[in-house]
C-alpha positions as CSV (number, residue, x, y, z in Angstrom):
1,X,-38.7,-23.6,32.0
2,X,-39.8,-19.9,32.7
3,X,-39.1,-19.0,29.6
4,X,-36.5,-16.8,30.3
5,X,-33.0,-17.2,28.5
6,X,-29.8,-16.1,30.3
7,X,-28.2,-13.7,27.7
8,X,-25.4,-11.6,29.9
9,X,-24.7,-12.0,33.6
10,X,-21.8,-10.7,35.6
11,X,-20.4,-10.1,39.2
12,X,-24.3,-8.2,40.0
13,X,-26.0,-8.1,37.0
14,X,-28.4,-10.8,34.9
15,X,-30.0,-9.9,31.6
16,X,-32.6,-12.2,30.1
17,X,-34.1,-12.4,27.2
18,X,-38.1,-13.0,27.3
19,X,-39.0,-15.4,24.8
20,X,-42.8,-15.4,25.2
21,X,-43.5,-11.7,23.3
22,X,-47.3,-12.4,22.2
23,X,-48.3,-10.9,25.5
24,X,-48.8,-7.1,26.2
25,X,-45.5,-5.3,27.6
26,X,-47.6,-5.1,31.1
27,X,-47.8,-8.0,31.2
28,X,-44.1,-9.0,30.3
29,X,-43.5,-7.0,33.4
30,X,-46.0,-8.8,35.6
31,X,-44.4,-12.1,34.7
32,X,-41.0,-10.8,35.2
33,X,-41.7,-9.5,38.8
34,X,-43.0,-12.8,39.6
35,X,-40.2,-14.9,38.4
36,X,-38.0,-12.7,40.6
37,X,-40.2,-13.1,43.7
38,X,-39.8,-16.4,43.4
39,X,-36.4,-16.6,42.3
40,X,-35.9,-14.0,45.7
41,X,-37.9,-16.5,48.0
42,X,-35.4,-19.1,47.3
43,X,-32.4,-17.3,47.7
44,X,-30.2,-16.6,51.0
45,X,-31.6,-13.9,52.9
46,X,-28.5,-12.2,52.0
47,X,-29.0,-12.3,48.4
48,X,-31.8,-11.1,46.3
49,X,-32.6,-10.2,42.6
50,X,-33.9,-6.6,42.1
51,X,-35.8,-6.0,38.9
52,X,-34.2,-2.7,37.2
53,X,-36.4,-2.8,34.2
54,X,-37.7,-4.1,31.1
55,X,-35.5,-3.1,27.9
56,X,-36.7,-3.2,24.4
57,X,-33.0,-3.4,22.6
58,X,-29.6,-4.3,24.4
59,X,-26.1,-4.1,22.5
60,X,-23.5,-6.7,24.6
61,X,-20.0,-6.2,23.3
62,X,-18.0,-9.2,22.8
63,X,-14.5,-9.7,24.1
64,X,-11.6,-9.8,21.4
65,X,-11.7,-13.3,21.8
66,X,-15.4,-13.4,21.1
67,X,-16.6,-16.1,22.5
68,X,-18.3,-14.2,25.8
69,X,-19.5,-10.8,26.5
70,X,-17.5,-7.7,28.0
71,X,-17.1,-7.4,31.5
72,X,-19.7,-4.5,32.1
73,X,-19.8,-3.2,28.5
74,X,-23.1,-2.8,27.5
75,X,-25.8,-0.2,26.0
76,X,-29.4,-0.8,26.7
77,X,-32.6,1.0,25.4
78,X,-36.2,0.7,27.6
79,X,-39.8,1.3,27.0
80,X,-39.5,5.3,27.4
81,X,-36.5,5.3,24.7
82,X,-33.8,6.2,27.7
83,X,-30.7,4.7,27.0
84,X,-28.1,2.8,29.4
85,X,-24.8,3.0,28.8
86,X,-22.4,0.9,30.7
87,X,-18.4,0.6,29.9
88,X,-18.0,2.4,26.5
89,X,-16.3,5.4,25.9
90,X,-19.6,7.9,26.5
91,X,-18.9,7.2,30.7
92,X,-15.3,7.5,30.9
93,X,-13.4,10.8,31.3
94,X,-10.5,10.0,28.6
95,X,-12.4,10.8,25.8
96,X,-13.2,13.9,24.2
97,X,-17.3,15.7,24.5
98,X,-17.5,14.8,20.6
99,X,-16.5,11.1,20.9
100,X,-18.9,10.3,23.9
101,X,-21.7,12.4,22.2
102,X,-21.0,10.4,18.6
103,X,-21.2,7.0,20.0
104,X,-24.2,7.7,22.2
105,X,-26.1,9.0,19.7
106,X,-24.9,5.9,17.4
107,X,-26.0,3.1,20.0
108,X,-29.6,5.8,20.2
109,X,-30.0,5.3,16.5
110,X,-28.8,1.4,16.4
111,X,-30.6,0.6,19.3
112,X,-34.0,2.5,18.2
113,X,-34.0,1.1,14.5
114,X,-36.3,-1.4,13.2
115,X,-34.9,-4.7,12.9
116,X,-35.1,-4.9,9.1
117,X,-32.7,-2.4,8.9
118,X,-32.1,1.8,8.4
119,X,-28.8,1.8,10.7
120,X,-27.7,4.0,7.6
121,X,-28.7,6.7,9.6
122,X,-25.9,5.6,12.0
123,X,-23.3,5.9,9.7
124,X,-24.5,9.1,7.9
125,X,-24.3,10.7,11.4
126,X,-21.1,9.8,11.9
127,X,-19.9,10.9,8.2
128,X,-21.3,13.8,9.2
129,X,-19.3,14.3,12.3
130,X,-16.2,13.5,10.6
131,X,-16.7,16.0,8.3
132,X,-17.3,19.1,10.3
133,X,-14.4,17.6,12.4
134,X,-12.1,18.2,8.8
135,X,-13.6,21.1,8.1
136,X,-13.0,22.4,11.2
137,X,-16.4,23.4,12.6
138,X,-16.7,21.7,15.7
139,X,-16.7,24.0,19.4
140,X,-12.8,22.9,20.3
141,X,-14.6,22.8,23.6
142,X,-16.2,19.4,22.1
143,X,-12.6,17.9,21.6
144,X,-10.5,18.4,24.9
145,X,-9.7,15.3,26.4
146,X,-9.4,15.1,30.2
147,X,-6.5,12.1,32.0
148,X,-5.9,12.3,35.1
149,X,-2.1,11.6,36.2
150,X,-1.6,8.4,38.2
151,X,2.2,8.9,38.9
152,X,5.0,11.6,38.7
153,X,5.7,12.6,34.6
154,X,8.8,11.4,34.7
155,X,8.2,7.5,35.8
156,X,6.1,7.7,32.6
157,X,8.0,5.8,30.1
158,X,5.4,5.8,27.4
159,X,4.9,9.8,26.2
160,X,1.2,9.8,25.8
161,X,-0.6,13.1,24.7
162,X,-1.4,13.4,28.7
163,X,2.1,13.5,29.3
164,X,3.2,15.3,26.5
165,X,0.4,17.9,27.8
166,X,1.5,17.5,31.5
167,X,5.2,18.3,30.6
168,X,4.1,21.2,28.6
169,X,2.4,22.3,31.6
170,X,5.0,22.4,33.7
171,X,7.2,24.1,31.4
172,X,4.7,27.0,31.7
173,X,4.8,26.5,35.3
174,X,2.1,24.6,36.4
175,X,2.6,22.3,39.5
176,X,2.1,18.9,38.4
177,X,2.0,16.3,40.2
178,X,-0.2,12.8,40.7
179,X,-3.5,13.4,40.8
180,X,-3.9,16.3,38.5
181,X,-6.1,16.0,35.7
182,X,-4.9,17.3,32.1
183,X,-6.7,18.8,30.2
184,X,-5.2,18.8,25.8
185,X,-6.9,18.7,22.9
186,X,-4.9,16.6,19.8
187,X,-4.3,18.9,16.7
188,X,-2.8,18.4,13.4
């Protein structure tokens, strides 16, 4: 009834969709801020809804199951083109400078498309990446990989490259212990 559609929510987060876009984007806001006044004036003193801001795309990943969103795994684009990134790979430390750059710049593109279509640019840029990755042109700067040790390397039973790396550390004499952060890069 206020024309607001619940598209994502989590543990401290809502996302609605505005279904009334014949109106000016000031005035999207305006409408917005007073639905959440409202909603806030009903609420518990100890809860409250904060308006973050208005966004002009959103991509909500799906679960392997499919049927509801990703806990926190989200991109979102606003007004000034800025993007939001929460849960992929671009904000976690496991992953090389190449892969987090890549996909950020492929959820820029997706998310800043029309919606009739030219996400080819998205997967040119990737082709692109992929092939100075073969031909070997990339900064191997852009492709260490950082983990950080959780345990001692020998209650590892899996050998991932972290470990692999860790041992090879130690071999060159390296304390290594929990806590330590690896840095490898994964050749041919």
């Amino acid at each position: 009834k206020n024309n607001l559609r619940v598209i994502y929510a989590d543990t401290d987060s809502v996302f609605f969709l505005l279904d009334k876009k014949s109106e000016p984007e000031e005035q999207d806001k305006n409408y917005v801020s007073k639905f959440v006044k409202k909603i806030n004036d009903e609420l518990p003193e100890i809860m409250m809804l904060e308006l973050e801001s208005l966004y002009k795309a959103a991509i909500f990943v799906e679960t392997k199951q499919g049927e509801h969103g990703a806990k926190k795994k989200y991109a979102l684009l606003d007004e000034n083109n800025k993007l939001k990134i929460r849960g992929f790979e671009t904000v976690r430390r496991n992953y090389s400078k190449i892969a987090k750059i890549t996909q950020e710049e492929v959820l820029k593109i997706i998310l800043s498309v029309d919606l009739h279509g030219e996400h080819k640019k998205a997967h040119d840029y990737v082709n692109q990446v992929i092939s100075d990755l073969r031909e070997m042109k990339v900064d191997k700067k852009m492709l260490v990989i950082k983990t950080q040790l959780q345990q001692e390397i020998t209650s590892y039973e899996i050998h991932s490259p972290a470990v692999t790396a860790a041992k090879r550390m130690q071999q060159l004499g390296y304390n290594v212990k929990p806590g330590i952060i690896v840095s490898y890069v994964i050749v041919k």
